[in-house]
ChimeraX commands (.cxc) that place a marker at each C-alpha (Angstrom):
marker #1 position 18.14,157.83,98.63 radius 0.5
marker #1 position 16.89,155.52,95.47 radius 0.5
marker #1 position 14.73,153.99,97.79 radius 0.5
marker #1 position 11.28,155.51,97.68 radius 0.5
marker #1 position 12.34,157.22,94.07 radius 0.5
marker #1 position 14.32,155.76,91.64 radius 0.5
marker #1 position 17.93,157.36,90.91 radius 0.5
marker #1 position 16.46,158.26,87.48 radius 0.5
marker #1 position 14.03,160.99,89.17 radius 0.5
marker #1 position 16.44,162.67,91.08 radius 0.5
marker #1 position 17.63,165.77,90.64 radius 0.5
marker #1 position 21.72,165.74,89.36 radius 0.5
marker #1 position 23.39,166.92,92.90 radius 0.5
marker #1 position 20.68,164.42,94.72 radius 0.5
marker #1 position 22.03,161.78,91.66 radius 0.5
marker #1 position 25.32,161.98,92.92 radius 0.5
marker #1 position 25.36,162.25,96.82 radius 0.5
marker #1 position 22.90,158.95,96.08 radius 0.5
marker #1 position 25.98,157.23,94.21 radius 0.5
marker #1 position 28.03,157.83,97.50 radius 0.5
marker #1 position 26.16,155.17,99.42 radius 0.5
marker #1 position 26.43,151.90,99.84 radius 0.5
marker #1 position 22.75,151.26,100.63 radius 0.5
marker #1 position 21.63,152.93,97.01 radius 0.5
marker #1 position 23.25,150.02,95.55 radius 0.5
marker #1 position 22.06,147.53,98.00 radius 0.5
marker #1 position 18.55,148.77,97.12 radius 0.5
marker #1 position 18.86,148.18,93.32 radius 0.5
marker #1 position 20.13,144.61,93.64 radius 0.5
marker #1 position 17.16,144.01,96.00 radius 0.5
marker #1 position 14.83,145.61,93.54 radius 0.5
marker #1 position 16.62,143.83,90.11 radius 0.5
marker #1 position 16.09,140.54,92.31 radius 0.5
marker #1 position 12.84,140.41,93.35 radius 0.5
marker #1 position 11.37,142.49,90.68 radius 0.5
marker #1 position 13.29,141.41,87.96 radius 0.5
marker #1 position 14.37,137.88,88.86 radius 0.5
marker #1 position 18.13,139.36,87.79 radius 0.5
marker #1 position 20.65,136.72,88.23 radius 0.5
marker #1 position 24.40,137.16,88.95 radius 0.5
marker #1 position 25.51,138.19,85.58 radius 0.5
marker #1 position 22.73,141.14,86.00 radius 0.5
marker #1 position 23.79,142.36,89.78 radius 0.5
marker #1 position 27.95,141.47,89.04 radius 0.5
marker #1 position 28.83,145.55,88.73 radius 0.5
marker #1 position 26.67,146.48,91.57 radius 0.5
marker #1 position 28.04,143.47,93.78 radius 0.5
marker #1 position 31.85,144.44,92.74 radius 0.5
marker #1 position 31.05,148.30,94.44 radius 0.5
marker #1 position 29.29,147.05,97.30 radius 0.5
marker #1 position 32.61,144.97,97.85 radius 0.5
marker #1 position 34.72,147.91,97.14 radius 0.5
marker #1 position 32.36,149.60,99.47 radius 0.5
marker #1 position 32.91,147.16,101.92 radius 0.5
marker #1 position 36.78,147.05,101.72 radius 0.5
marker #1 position 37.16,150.88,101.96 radius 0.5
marker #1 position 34.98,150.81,105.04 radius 0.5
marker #1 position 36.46,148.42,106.88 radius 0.5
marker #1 position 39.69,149.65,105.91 radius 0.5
marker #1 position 39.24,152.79,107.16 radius 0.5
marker #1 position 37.38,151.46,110.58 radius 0.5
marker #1 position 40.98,149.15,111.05 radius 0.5
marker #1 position 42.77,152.36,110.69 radius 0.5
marker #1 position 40.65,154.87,113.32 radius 0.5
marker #1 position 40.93,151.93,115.72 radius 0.5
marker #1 position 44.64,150.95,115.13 radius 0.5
marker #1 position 44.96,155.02,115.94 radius 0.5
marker #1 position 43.09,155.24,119.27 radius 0.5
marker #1 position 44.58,152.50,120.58 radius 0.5
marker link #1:1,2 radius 0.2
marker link #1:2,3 radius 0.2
marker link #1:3,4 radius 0.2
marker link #1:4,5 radius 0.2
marker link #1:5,6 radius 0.2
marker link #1:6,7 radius 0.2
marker link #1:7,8 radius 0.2
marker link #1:8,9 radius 0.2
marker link #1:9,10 radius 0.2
marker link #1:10,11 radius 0.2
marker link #1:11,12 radius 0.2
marker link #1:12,13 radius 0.2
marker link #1:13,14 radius 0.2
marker link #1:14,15 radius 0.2
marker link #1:15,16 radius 0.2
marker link #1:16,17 radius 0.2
marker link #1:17,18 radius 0.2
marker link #1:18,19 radius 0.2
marker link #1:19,20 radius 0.2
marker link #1:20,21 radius 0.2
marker link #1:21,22 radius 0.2
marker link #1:22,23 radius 0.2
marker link #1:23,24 radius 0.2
marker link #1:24,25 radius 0.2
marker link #1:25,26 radius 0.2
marker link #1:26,27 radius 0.2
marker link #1:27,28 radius 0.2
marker link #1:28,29 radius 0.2
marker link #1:29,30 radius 0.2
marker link #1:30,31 radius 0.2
marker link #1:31,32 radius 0.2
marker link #1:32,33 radius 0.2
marker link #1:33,34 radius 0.2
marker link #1:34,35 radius 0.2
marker link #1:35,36 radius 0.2
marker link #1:36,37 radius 0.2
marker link #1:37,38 radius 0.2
marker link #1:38,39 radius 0.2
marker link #1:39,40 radius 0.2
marker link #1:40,41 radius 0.2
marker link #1:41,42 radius 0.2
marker link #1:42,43 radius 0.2
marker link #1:43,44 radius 0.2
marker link #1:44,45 radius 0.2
marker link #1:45,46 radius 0.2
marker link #1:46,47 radius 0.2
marker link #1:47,48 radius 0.2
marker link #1:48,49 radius 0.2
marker link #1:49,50 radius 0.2
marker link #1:50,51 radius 0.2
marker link #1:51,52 radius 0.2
marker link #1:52,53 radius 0.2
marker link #1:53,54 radius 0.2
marker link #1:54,55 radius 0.2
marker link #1:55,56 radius 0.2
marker link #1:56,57 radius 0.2
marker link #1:57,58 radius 0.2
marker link #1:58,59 radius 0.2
marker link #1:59,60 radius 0.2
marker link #1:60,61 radius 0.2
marker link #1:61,62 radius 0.2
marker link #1:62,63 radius 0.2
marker link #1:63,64 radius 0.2
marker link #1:64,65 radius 0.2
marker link #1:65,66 radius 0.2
marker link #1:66,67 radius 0.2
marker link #1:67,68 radius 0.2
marker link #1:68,69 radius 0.2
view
């Protein structure tokens, strides 16, 4: 989701399931980059949930494998 339409064009309950992914915000950094020529100070928030992303993720895959083992 956001990447053939923009979040702005989606419907609200398509709006928010799109906020749950990672990739969305991938996919607007890519697009504020190349597009845009953003720098860091543009991309900082969407960095900051892509690491928060990233943290939860991985800190619930260290927990499902701590429990099977």
């Amino acid at each position: 989701m956001g990447f053939f339409t923009s979040l702005d064009g989606m419907p609200q309950w398509a709006y928010y399931i799109a906020k749950l992914n990672p990739v969305t915000y991938f996919i607007e950094v890519v697009r504020m980059v190349v597009l845009k020529g953003s720098g860091f100070a543009d991309i900082k928030n969407h960095f900051l949930i892509m690491i928060g992303f990233a943290g939860l993720l991985n800190g619930l895959a260290i927990w499902n494998y701590r429990k099977t083992n």
